[in-house]
C-alpha positions as a printed Julia matrix, in Angstrom:
350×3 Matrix{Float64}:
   2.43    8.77   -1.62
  -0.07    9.53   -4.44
   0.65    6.12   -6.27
  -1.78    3.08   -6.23
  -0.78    3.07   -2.38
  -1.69    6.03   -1.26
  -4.62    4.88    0.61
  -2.37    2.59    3.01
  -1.6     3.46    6.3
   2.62    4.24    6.35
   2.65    1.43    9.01
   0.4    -1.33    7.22
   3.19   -0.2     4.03
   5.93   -0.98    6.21
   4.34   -4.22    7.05
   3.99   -5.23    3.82
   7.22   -4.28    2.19
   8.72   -6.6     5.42
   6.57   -9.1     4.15
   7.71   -9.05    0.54
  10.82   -9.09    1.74
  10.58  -11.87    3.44
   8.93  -13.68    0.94
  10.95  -12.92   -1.95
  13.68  -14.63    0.65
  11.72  -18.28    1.23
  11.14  -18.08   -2.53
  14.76  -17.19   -3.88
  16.3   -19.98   -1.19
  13.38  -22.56   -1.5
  12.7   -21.9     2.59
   8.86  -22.9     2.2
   6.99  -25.25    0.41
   5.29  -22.95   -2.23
   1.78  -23.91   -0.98
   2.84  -21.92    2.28
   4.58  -19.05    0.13
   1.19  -18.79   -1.75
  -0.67  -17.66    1.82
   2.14  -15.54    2.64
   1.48  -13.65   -0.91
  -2.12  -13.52   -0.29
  -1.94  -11.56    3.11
   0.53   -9.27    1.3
  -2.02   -9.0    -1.37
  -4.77   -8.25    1.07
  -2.6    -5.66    3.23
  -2.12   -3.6     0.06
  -5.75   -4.35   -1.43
  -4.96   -6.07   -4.46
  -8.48   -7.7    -4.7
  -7.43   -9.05   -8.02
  -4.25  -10.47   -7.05
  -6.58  -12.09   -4.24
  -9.05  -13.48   -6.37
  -5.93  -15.32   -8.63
  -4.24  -16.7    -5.26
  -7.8   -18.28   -4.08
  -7.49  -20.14   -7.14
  -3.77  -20.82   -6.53
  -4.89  -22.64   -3.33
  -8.21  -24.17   -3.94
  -7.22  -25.5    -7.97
  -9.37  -23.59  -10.86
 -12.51  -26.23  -10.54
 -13.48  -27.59  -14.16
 -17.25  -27.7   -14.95
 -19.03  -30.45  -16.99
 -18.45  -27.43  -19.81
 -14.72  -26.39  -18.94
 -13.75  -23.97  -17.01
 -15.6   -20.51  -16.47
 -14.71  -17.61  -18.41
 -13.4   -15.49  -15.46
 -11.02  -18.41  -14.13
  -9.82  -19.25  -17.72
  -8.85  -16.12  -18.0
  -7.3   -15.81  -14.54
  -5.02  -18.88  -15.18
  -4.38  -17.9   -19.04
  -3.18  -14.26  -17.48
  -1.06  -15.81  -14.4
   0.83  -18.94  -17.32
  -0.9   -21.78  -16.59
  -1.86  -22.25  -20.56
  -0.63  -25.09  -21.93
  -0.54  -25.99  -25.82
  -1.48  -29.63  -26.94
  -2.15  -31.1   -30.65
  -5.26  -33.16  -31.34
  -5.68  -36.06  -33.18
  -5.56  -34.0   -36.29
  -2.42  -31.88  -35.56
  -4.6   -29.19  -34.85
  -2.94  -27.07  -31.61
  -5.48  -27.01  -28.55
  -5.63  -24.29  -25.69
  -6.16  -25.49  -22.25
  -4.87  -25.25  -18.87
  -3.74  -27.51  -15.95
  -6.15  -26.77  -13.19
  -4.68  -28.49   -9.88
  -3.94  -26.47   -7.03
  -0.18  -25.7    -5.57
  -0.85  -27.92   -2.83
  -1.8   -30.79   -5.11
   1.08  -30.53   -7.44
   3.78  -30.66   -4.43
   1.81  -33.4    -3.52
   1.81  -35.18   -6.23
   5.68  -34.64   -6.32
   6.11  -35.95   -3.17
   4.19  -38.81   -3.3
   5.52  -40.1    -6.93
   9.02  -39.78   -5.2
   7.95  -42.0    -2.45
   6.61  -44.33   -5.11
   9.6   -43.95   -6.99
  11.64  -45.37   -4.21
   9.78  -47.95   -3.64
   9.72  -48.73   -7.2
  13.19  -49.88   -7.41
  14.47  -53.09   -8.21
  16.33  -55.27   -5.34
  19.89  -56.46   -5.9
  19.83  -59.98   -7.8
  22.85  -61.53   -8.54
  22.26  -63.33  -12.25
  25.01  -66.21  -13.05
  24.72  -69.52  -15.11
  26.51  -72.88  -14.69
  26.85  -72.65  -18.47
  29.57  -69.96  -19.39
  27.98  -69.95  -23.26
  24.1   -69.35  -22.23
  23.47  -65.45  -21.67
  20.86  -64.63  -18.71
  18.91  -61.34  -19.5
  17.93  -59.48  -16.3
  14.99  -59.18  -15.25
  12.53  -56.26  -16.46
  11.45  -55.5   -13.03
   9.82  -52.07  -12.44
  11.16  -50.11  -15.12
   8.0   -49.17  -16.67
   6.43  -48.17  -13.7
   9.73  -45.76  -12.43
   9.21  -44.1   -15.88
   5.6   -43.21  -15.53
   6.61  -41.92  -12.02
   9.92  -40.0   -13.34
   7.71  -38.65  -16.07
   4.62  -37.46  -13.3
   7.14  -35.79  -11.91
   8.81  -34.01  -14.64
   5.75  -32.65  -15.91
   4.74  -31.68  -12.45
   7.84  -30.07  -11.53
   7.63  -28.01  -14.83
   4.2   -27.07  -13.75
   4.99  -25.78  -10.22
   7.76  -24.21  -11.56
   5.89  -21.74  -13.96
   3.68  -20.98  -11.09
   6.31  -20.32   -8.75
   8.02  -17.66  -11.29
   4.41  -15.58  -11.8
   4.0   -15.85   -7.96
   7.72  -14.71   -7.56
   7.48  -11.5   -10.51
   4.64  -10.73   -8.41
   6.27  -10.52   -5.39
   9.28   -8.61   -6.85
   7.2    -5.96   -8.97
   4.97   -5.18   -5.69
   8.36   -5.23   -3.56
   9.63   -2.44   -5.77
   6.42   -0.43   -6.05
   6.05   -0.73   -2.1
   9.93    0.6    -1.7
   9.13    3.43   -4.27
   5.94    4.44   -2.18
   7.94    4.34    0.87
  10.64    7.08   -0.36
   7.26    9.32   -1.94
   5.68    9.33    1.61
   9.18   10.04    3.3
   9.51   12.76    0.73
   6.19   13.84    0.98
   6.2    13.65    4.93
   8.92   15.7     5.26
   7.18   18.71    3.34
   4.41   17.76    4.83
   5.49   17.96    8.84
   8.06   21.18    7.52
   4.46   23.29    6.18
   2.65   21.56    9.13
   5.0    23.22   12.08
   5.61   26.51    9.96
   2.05   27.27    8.95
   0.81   26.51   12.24
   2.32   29.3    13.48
   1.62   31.63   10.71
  -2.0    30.3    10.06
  -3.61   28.4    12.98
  -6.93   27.51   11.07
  -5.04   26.25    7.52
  -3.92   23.35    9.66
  -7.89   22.84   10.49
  -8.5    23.17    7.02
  -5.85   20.41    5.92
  -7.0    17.89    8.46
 -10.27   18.54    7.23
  -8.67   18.1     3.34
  -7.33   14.28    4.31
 -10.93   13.5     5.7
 -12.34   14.55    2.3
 -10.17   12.79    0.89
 -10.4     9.47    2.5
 -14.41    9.67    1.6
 -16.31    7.84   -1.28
 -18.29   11.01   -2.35
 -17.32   12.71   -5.28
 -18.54   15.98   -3.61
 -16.07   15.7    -0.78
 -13.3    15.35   -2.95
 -14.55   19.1    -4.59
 -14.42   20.24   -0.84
 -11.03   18.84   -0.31
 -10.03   21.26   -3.07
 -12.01   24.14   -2.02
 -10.05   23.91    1.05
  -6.7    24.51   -0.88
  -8.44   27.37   -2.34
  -8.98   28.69    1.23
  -5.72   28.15    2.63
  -3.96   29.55   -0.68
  -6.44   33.05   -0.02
  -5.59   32.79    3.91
  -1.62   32.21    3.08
  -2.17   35.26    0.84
  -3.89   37.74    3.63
  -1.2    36.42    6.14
   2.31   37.15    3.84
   0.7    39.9     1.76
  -2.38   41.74    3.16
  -4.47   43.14    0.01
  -4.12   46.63   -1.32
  -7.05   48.27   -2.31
  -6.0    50.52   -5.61
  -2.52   49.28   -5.92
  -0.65   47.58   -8.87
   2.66   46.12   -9.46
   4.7    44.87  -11.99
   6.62   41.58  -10.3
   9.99   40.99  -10.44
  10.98   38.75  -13.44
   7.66   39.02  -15.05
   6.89   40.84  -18.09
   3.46   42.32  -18.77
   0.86   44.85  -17.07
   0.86   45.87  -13.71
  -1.57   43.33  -11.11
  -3.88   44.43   -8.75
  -3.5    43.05   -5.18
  -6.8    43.21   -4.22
  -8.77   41.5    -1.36
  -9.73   38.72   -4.32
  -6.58   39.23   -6.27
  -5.18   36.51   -3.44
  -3.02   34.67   -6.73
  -0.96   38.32   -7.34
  -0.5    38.71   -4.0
   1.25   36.08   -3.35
   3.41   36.22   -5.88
   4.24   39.96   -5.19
   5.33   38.38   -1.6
   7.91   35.66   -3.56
   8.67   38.48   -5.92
  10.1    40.51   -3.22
  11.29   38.05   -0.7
  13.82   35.99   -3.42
  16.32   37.26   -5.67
  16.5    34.2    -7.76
  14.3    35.18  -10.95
  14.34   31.65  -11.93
  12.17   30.53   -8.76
  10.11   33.18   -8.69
   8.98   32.39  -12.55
   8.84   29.01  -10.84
   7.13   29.45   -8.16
   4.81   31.91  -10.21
   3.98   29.29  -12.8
   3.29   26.71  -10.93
   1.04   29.11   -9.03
  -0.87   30.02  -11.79
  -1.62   26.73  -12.89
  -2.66   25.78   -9.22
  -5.03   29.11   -8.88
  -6.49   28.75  -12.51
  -7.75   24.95  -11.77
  -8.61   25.85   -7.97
 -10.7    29.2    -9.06
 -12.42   26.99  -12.16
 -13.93   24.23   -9.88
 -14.95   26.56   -7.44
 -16.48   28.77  -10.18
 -18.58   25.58  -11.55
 -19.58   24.35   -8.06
 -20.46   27.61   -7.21
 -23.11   27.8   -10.22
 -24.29   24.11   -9.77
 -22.5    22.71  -13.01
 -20.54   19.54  -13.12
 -18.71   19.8   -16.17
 -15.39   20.51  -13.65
 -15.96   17.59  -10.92
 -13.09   15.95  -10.43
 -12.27   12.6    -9.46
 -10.04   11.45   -6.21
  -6.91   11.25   -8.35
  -7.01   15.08   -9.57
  -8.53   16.24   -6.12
  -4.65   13.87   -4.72
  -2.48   16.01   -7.19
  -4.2    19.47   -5.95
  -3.33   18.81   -2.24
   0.01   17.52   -3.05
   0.62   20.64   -5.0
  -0.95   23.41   -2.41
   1.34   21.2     0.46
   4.59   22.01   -2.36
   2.94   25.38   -3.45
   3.12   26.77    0.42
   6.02   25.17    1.18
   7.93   26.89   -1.4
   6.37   30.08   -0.5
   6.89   29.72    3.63
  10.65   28.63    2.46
  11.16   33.0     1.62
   9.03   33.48    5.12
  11.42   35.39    7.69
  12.83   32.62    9.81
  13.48   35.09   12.64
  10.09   34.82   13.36
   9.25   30.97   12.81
  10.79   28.67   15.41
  13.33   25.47   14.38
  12.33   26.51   10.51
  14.88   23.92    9.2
């Protein structure tokens, strides 16, 4: 979910991993002419935004366009990068970078038409005999030359398309694979997601306010948001806390599988009280120390942004990424916790 397709709708995702599919298909059976296959790989490439992959197929269809100078830095590089670099030697022996700048379209072209020309180059039938059994009749040269500068156009060409084809086709492959491991992260992560969703509902009406409002933060292009998104974990966590474990002004405890001083369970103390609630709902030590760990970490980063925003320093802002991992871990955090939650009193908690 949290990968570099997180952003993408589940259904645009399921769109494109058909596509890929389907593309990896005309490529591994030759369906398509390649020039067609390219298109088809830039619409995948703009469903999952790959603005660089974009930018490389443009040139794929429209030929990297030379300049009295060469070619510009930023294509050279973009046809270096995606094997179109071919080594030549100079006059001197000295080995020379450049690159072969047609488009796909014009290289099947050019395939197609030296084949045409290639059958039309050949020589008729001529029957060659001499009245004279001792004088020998060479055959005529005919178009020999000229079927050798057309087997050779296409050779090269065919070599050409070829490499192109195979980056086009690792590209397809590595973004099929990325798109099917995305797809089993959001199933994953749905499930948790729709299971703490229908629980907490019930438990908490306003947390599921506060994660709709989370995803809106999320989706925004201000930093600040993103701190908001988090500071509505922090909320939940504290609201999760009141709702499992209401706080105990003057009391301490010593949890279960922990080793150390007693914790208060104070109104603020919302971290100790809900691990008091895990520590007496499981018997399994090893998820409590689990569950308590990973809490910990969770609480300490949570309380530590909220601590700088709350003085006006930046020296905690986070970006999207971080603010990503923080929801994904409250969503596991409180579905680990509402797991120990009596299920007598949640409906359908499976």
């Amino acid at each position: 979910m949290y990968d570099r397709y997180g952003k993408i709708d589940s259904r645009v995702l399921n769109d494109a991993l058909s596509l890929s599919e389907d593309i990896l298909k005309n490529l591994e059976l030759n369906e398509i002419p390649l020039a067609q296959a390219v298109l088809k790989v830039t619409r995948l490439a703009r469903l999952i935004n790959d603005f660089e992959a974009i930018e490389w197929l443009r040139y794929e269809q429209e030929g990297y366009h030379l300049h009295p100078d060469g070619l510009p830095p930023p294509a050279w590089d973009i046809a270096v990068k995606r094997g179109r670099l071919l080594l030549t030697k100079d006059a001197d022996g000295n080995t020379v970078e450049r690159v072969f700048a047609e488009s796909v379209a014009t290289i099947e072209a050019q395939i197609t038409s030296c084949k045409a020309q290639l059958e039309v180059a050949r020589d008729p039938d001529v029957s060659i005999s001499s009245a004279n059994p001792y004088q020998h009749v060479p055959a005529p040269f005919g178009n020999q030359i000229e079927r050798s500068r057309l087997q050779g156009v296409i050779a090269t060409a065919s070599e050409r398309l070829a490499k192109v084809r195979s980056v086009i086709y690792s590209y397809v492959l590595n973004v099929h694979y990325e798109l099917k491991y995305s797809q089993i992260v959001n199933d994953i992560f749905a499930r948790v997601r729709n299971r703490v969703d229908r629980h907490i509902g019930d438990l908490i009406p306003d947390a599921v306010k506060r994660f709709t409002a989370v995803y809106d933060n999320l989706a925004s292009d201000n930093p600040e948001d993103w701190s908001n998104a988090v500071h509505s974990c922090r909320r939940i966590l504290k609201d999760l806390a009141d709702a499992l474990y209401p706080a105990r002004e003057g009391e301490e405890q010593v949890m279960k599988g922990q080793k150390g001083k007693p914790v208060k369970l104070g109104p603020e103390q919302y971290k100790n009280r809900i691990l008091a609630f895990v520590s007496e709902k499981s018997d399994s030590e090893r998820f409590i120390q689990v569950v308590g760990s990973n809490l910990g970490f969770l609480v300490d980063r949570l309380e530590s942004i909220y601590t700088s925003a709350s003085k006006g320093t930046h020296t905690t802002i986070l970006n999207r990424e971080e603010a990503e991992r923080y929801v994904v871990y409250t969503y596991l955090l409180v579905g680990d916790v509402l797991s120990l939650y009596d299920s007598s009193t949640m409906p359908n908690s499976g």
